[in-house]
N, C-alpha and C positions, 0 to 999 in steps of 0.2 A: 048399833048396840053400844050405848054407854055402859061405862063402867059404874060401879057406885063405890061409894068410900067402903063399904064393907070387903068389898071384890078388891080393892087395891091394898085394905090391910091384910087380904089372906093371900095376895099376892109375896105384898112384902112379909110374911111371918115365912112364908116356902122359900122366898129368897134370900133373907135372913141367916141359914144356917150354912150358905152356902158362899155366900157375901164374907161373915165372918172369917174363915179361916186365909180368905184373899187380904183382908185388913188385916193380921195376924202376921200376912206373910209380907205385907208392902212394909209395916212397922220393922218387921228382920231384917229389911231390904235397904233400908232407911237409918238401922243403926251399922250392917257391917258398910257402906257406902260413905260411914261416918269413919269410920275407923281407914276404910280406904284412903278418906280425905284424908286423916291424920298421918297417916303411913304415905303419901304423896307430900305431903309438909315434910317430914323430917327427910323423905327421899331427896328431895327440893336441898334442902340445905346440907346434905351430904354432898349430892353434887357440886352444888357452889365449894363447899368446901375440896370436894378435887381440883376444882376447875384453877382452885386457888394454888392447891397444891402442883398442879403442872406446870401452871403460869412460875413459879418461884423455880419447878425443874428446869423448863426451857431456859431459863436465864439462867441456872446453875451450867449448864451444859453449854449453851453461847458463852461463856467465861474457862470452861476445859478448853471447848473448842481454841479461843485464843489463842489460851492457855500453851496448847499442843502446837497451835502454830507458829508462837515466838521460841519451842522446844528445838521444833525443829529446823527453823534458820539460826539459830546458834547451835546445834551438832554440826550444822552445813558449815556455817563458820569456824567450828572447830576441827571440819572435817579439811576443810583446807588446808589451814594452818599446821595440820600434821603435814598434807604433801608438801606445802612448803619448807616443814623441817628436815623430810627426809630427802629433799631434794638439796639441802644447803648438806646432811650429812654426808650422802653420797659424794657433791663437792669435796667436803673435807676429808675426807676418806682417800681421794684420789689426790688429793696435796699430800696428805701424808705418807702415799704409796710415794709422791716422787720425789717428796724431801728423802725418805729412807733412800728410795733408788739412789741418788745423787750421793748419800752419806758412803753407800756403799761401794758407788762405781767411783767417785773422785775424791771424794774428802777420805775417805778411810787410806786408800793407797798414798794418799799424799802424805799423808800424817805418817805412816808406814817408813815411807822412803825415808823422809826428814829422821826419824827415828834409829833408822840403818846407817844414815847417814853420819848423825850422832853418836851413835854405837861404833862406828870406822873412823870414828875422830877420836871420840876415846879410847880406843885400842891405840893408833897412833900414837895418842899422847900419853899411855901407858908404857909404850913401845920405848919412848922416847924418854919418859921421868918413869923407871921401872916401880919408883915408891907410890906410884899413882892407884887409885884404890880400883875395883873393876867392880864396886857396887853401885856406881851411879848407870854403870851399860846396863847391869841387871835389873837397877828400880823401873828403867824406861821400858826395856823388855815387858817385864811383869806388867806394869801398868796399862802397856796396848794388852797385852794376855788378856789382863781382868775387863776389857771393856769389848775385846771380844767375847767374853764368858757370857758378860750380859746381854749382848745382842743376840747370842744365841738361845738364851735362857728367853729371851721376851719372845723369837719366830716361836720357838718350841710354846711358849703359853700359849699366842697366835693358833696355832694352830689347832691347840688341845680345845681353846673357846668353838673353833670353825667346828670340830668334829663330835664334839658334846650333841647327844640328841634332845631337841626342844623337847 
């Protein structure tokens, strides 16, 4: 059984309305697929644009990094250099605890003595030429006095610094 051209246009006139709305719908199919394309292009070059903007980050941050590492061997550096300072103060500190010692266990009595000494010559020679004045035993006196005042005045600061709360 052939078909005849009749049979195949009443064919296609029943398939026709059914055909249509499949054409209808490849054409919508066709334009938002279009629009996909385009919304993939610009996604396309948004990326690239990240890709750009990471690439300029990572090398922002390889340069902090350095950055942070040349930081921190110079704190190191300077973190020495303080123990070395306070290791030279402590030094000094303890020299000047033993110059003081020294001032006060030898050099002060000696100056002392020499000064009494002075003072028992002067009387003597007061003793002796009565017109002799007794203000030169006095200025010696007073003067070891006044250099005691200060010594005492500086322990006394000494120790007000020690007792101040940080």
């Amino acid at each position: 059984m052939a078909l005849t051209t009749e049979d195949l246009q009443a064919i296609s006139a029943l398939i026709q309305p059914l055909i249509q709305p499949l054409n209808d719908s490849i054409c919508l199919m066709q334009k938002d697929l279009t629009e996909v394309k385009d919304d993939v292009s610009v996604m396309k070059n948004d990326i690239f644009s990240l890709k750009t903007d990471v690439a300029g980050l990572k090398t922002d941050v390889a340069g902090l990094k350095s950055e942070m590492i040349e930081l921190k061997n110079r704190i190191g550096c300077l973190e020495d250099r303080m123990l070395i300072l306070e290791k030279r103060m402590d030094k000094m500190e303890r020299e000047l605890h033993k110059i003081n010692l020294h001032l006060e266990t030898e050099t002060d009595p000696g100056v002392q003595l020499i000064a009494e000494s002075h003072i028992d010559l002067t009387r003597k020679l007061n003793e002796a030429i009565p017109a002799a004045d007794k203000n030169l035993a006095y200025e010696v006196k007073v003067n070891y006095l006044i250099g005691e005042v200060r010594e005492l005045r500086e322990d006394v600061e000494m120790l007000k610094k020690k007792n101040k709360p940080a």
